[in-house]
N, C-alpha and C positions, 0 to 999 in steps of 0.2 A: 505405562499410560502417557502418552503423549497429552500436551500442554497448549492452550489457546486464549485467547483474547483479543478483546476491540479495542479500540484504544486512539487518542488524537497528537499528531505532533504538536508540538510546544514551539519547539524552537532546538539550536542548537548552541552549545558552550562546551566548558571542558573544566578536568578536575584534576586533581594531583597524586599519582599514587603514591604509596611511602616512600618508594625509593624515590621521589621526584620528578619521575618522568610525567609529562601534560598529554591526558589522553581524552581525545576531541570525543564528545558523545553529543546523542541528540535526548533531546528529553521528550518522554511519550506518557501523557496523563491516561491510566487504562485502568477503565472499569471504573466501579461498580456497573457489572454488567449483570442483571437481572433475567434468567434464568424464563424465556417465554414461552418452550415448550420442550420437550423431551420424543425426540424419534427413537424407535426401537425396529431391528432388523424384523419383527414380527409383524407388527402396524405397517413399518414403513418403507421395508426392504432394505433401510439403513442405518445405521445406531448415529447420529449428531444429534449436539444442542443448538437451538436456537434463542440467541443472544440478542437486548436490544442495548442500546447507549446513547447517550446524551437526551436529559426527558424533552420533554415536547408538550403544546398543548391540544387538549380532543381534538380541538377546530383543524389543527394543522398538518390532520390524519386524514386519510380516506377511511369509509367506512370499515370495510377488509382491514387495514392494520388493526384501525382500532377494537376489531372485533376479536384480533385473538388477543391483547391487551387484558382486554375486557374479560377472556375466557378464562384468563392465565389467574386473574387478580393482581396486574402488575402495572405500575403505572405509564404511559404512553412513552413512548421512546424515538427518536428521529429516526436511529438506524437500527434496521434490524437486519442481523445476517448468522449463516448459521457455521457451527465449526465441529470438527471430528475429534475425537480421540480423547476428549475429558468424562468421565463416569464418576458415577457416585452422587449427582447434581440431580434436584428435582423440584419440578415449576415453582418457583417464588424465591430460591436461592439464588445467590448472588457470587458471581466470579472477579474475584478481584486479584489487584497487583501480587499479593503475596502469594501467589502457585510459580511464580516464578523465584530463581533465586541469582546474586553474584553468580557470574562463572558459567551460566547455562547458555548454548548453542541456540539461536531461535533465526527463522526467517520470516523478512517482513514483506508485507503485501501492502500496496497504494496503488494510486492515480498515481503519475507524474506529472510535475507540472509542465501546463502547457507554452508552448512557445510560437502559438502563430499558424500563418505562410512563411514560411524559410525554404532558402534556397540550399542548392546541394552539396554547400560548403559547408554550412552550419549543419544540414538535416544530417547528411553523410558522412562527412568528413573527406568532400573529394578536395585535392589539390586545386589549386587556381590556374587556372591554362598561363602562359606567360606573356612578359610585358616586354615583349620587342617589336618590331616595325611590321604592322599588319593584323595583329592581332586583334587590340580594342575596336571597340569599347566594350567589349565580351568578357574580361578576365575571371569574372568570376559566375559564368554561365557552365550547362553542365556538359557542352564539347559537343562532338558529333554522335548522331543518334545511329548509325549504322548506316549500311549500303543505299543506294538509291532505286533500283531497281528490282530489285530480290533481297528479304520480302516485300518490302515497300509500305512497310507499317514500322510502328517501334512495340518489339517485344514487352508482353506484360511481367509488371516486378522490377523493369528499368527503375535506376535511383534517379529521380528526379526531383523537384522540387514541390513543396505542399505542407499539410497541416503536420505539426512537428509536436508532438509530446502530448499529454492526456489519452496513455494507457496502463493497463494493468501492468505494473511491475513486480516483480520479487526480488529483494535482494536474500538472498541466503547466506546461513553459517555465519551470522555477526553474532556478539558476546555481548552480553548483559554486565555491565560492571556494577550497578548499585540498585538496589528494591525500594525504596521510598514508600512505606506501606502507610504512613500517616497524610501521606500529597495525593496518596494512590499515584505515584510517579515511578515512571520503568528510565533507569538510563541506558542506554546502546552505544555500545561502540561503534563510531563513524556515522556514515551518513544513511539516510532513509528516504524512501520514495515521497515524492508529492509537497506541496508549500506550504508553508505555517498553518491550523489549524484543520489538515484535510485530516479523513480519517482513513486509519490501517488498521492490517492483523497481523496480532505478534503471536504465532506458535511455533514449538519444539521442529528444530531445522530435522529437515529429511535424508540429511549426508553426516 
């Protein structure tokens, strides 16, 4: 049975193993995630749970979320999204930090943070054209777009310059070093998608 949950970055720090070494983790507050419907391959052609977190008020609902809320018996929730491969769960139960343990494999899911209009140094990582006699005041534009005549367009997918970050990432196969089941807090080794308080999903890595 693979392993899921929703869950909010914290922030990032680091802790000390026994031997002394200092290992950077991000701290992710996850769950109490409240258990708002149950799919079965028979109803619904697919077996997931649908998970809500962090609560909310009526008002701050559409009618539709609040309806299945309402249907569940479960109290309103900001986010609601749904996750595969946890069973045994049924509407009004609740998924929390401790199905994870030290030591476990998992891949995380966010937004990235976003970073703008950025140009094709930053978005890309292209080199800087150079700074000798004729060049400027160009050095850091993104060079010649191709021929002049044939095509006489610029091919689409060219790296050029534009809106730079805010999308779905996954980072995979990071390590779980501590369970904090009384914070409901996950720690992760290294770093995670998206800025301080976005939210992710932390389940059982697929590699």
């Amino acid at each position: 049975m693979s392993k899921a949950i929703i869950g909010r970055k914290v922030g990032m720090t680091q802790i000390f193993a026994e031997d002394g070494k200092v290992i950077p983790v991000t701290v992710v507050e996850a769950g109490p995630c409240p258990v708002v419907q149950v799919k079965t391959v028979e109803s619904d052609g697919y077996a997931a749970l649908k998970l809500g977190f962090i609560e909310a008020k009526e008002k701050a609902l559409s009618k539709p979320d609040l309806g299945q809320f309402k249907k569940a018996g479960v109290k309103p929730c900001k986010v609601l999204k749904e996750v595969k491969g946890l069973e045994g769960y049924k509407v009004g139960d609740f998924v929390k930090a401790d199905i994870f343990a030290a030591g476990d494999k998992v891949d995380v899911s966010g937004v990235s943070k976003g970073h703008g209009f950025t140009g094709v140094i930053k978005r890309w990582n292209q080199h800087r054209l150079k700074e000798t006699h004729g060049v400027g005041p160009v050095h850091r534009e993104p060079g010649s777009m191709g021929s002049i005549s044939d095509p006489s367009r610029v091919f689409k997918h060219k790296h050029l310059a534009g809106q730079y970050g805010v999308e779905n990432v996954t980072v995979q196969n990071l390590e779980i070093v501590r369970v904090d089941t009384g914070r409901n807090a996950i720690l992760i080794k290294g770093a995670i998608p998206g800025p301080r308080g976005s939210v992710v999903t932390i389940k059982s890595t697929v590699k």
